[in-house]
N, C-alpha and C positions, 0 to 999 in steps of 0.2 A: 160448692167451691171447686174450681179447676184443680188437679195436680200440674205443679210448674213443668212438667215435659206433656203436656197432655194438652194438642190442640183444642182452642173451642168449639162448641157445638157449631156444626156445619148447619145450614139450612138443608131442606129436603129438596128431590124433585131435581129439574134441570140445572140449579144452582147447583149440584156439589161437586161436579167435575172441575166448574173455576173458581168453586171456596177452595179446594185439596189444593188446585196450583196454587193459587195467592198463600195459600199456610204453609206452602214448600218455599215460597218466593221469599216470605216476610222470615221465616226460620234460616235462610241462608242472606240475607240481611239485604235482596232489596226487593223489593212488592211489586214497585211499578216495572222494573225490568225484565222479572221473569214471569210477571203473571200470564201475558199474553202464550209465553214459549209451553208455559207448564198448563196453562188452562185447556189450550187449543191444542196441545200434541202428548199432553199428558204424560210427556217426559223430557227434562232438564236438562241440555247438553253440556258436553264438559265446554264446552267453548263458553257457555253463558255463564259457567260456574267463576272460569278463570274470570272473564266481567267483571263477574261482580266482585271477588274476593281480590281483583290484582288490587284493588283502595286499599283493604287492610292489612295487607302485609306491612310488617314492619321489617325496616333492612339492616343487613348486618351492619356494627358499626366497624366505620373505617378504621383499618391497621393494616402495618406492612403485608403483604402475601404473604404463607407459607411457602419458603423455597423446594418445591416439590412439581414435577410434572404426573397430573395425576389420572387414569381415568375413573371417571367418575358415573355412578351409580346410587339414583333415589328410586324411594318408592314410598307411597305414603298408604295406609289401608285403614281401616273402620274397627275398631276390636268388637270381638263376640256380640257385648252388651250392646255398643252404640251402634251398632248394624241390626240388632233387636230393634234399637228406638226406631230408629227409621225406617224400618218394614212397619212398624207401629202406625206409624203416620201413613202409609199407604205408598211409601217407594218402594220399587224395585228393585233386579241387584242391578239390572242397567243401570239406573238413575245412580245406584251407590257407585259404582263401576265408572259412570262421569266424572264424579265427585274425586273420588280416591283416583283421578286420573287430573286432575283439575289442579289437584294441592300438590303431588307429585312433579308437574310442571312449572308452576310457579316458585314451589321452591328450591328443583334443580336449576332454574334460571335466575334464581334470586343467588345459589353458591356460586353460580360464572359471573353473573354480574359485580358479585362482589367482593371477586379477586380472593378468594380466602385461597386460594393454592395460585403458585406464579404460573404455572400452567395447566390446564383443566382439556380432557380429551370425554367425551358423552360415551360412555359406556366404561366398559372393561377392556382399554386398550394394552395390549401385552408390551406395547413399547415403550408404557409410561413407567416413570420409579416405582409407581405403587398404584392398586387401583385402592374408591376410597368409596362403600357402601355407606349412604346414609337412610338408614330405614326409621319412619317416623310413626306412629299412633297417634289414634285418638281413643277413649277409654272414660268408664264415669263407675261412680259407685252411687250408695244412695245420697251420697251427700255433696260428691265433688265432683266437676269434670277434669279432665288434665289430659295433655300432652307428654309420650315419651319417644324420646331420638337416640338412638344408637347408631351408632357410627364405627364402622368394622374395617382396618386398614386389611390387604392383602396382596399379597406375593402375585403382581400380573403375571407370570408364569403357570404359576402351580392354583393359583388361588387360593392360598393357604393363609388362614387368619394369621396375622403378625399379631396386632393391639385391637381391642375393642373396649369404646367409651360409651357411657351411658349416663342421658338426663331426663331428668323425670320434672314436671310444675303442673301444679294444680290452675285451670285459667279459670275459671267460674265455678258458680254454685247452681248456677242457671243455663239450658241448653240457648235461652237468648241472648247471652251477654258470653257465650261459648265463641273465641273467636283464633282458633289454633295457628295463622298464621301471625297473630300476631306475638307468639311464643315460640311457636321452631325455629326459625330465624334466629333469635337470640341466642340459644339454647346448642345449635350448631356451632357459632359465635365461640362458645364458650370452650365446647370440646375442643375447638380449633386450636384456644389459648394452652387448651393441657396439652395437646399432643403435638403441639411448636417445637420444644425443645427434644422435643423422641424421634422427630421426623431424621435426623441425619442418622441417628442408628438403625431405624427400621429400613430406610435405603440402602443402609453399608450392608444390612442382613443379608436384600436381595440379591445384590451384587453378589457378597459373597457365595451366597447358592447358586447363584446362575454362572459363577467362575469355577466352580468345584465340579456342577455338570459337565462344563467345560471341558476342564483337568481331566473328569471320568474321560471322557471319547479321545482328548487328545493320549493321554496314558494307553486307552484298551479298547480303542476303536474295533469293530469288528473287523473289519477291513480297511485297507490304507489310505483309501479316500478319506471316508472318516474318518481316521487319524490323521489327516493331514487339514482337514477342514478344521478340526477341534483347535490342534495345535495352531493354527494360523488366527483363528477368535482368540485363542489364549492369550498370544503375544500381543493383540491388541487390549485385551481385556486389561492386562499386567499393565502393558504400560499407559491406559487411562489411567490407573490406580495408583499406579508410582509403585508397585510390584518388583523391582527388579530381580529379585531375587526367584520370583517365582518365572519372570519374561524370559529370564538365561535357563531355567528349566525349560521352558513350552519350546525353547529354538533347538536344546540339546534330543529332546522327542521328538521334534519334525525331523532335525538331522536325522535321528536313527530311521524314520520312515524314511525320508529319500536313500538311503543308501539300501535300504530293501528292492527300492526298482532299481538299483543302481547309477542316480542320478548323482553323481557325485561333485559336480562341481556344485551343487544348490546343499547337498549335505554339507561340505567343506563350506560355504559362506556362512551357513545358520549356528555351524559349531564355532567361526570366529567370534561371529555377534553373540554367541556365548559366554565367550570366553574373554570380550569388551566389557560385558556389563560386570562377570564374576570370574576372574582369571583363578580362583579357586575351586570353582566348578567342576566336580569329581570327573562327571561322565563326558562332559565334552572332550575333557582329557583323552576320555578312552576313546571316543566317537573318534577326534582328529587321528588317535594309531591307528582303528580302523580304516578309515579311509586312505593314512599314508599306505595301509599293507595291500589294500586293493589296488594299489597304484603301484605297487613293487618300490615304494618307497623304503625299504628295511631300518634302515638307519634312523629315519625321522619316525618312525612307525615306534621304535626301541625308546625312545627319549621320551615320547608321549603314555606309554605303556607304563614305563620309570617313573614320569610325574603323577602316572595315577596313581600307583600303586602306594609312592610316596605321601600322596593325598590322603588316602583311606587308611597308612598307619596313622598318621597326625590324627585321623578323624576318630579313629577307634583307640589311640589313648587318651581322647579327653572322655568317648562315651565308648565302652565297650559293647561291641556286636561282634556275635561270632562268624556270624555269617557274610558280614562285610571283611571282616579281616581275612575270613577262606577268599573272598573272591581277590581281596589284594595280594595274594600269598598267588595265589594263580594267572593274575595280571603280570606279577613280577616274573611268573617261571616264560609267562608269550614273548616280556621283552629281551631275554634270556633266547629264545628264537628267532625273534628278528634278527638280533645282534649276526645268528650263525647266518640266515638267510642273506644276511648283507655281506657276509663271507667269501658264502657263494655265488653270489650275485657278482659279487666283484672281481673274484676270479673268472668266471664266466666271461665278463665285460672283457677283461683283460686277453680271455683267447680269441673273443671276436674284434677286437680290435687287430690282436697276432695276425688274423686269418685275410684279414683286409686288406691288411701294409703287405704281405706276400700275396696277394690276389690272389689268390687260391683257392677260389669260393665258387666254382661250377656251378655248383651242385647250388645254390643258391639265387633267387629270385632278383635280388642286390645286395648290394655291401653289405654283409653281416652287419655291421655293427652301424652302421645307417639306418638299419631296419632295426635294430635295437630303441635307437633314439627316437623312431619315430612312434616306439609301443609304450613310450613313458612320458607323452604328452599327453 
């Protein structure tokens, strides 16, 4: 008596080249269509595999998409044991190699075809919310065949495991009535349904991580290009998210860069837009006295200085930092400076104006106080 994984006795002689195909044809469920392929070239293509097997798949059943752009990633392989059985039977690892290249296709185009994500990119696209590994088995013991699918969400960035699902069904008892697409499918189906409702958090994770890289270069760029590229994704990154609070940060760090190459009127717009979204914004505070002092604005430079300084007591008597309150303590003594520099500034003003009304200015390129007006626009 045969064992049920155990081909029948083959004939001898020039027969068993095209008894082995037909026993490979009639074991992957059709006879007449692979016999010719497997008799005559004594190996199975993945092309003839998908053939024959695209009849049994069974397809996921319809429901809405998961809202997700995803890239995506299958692969289907033979475990230890059922890669035994079938070098048993006299394949190869080419022939398995077809095979496990055959079901991996079918059922990567069976997850596009059936919408199970609102958008699907073939691979591991870094552009997508998330990429989405679905790795499949096949597997038997002495008693059972079965199917197992895991499906592993990950960070298209980093590739870093977010969530990993896993299902397991026994499909026969017999490697004839063994028919795995008509189990993965479902079975992906299902994962689908568990991790529906975790999809808007495992997107929010990435986002988050790829905003906080962000943060790192715009904060600590090595150099001010990168700080200024960081900070410019930031502001957009915030206000995809409805960030504001973090968007009036990323324009108050660009400010500080531009005013390092001494671009000051693009520093002076990004500390407005700062200070539009969050007019409590400590640093833009201090950014705008900055820039008025670069401008020998003294006066406006003192009021800004005051407001921050103002800002960081309010801040530190609801949460005490020492170190925030030294630096307000030292902000208050700069506006304490501008106040004198506008002093002098002004009395200044006022002898080049003196020098102008008496022409008395030889020694002078033009109007003293012409050339003044022209060094404060």
């Amino acid at each position: 008596m045969l064992h049920r994984d155990a081909p029948p006795q083959a004939p001898n002689g020039w027969l068993l080249m095209a008894w082995m195909g037909a026993w490979r044809a009639l074991r992957s469920g059709a006879a007449l269509a692979l016999f010719s392929a497997a008799g005559l070239t004594g190996c199975i293509s993945a092309q003839s595999y998908k053939n024959t097997m695209s009849e049994q798949i069974t397809h996921m059943p319809a429901r809405a998409p998961i809202d997700a752009n995803v890239g995506l990633e299958v692969h289907h392989e033979l475990a230890p044991r059922m890669r035994s059985l079938w070098k048993s039977w006299l394949n190869g690892d080419r022939e398995i190699a077809n095979y496990e290249l055959a079901v991996t296709e079918l059922l990567r185009e069976e997850v596009v075809s059936g919408r199970l994500f609102s958008g699907t990119f073939l691979g591991g696209a870094t552009t997508s919310d998330l990429i989405v590994s679905v790795a499949s088995a096949e597997d038997k013991d002495d008693d059972n065949y079965w199917v197992l699918v895991t499906l592993t969400v990950m960070n298209p960035k980093t590739r870093a495991p977010l969530a990993t699902y896993r299902r397991q069904q026994v499909t026969a008892t017999s490697m004839f009535s063994h028919k795995p697409l008509q189990v993965i499918p479902r079975l992906v189906a299902s994962i689908g349904e568990e991790m529906r409702p975790q999809v808007p958090r495992l997107v929010a994770a990435v986002r988050q991580g790829e905003i906080s890289e962000v943060a790192k270069a715009c904060e600590q760029g090595g150099d001010l290009p990168t700080r200024l590229r960081g900070c410019t994704e930031l502001i957009a990154r915030a206000a995809a998210t409805g960030r504001t609070d973090l968007q009036a940060t990323a324009y108050v760090d660009r400010a500080s860069a531009y005013l390092q190459t001494r671009d000051l009127d693009r520093a002076s717009a990004d500390v407005d837009q700062a200070l539009r979204l969050d007019s409590r914004q400590i640093w833009a505070h201090y950014y705008r006295g900055r820039i008025a002092e670069s401008r020998r604005q003294y006066e406006r430079a003192a009021r800004d200085f005051d407001a921050t300084a103002s800002l960081i007591e309010a801040s530190v008597a609801a949460k005490p930092d020492a170190r925030l309150r030294d630096s307000g303590v030292s902000i208050r003594d700069r506006a304490r400076e501008m106040e004198a520099r506008a002093g002098m500034e002004q009395k200044w003003v006022e002898y080049l104006k003196a020098i102008q009304t008496s022409q008395e200015y030889e020694n002078w390129s033009a109007p003293p106080y012409d050339l003044y007006r022209q060094s404060q626009r």
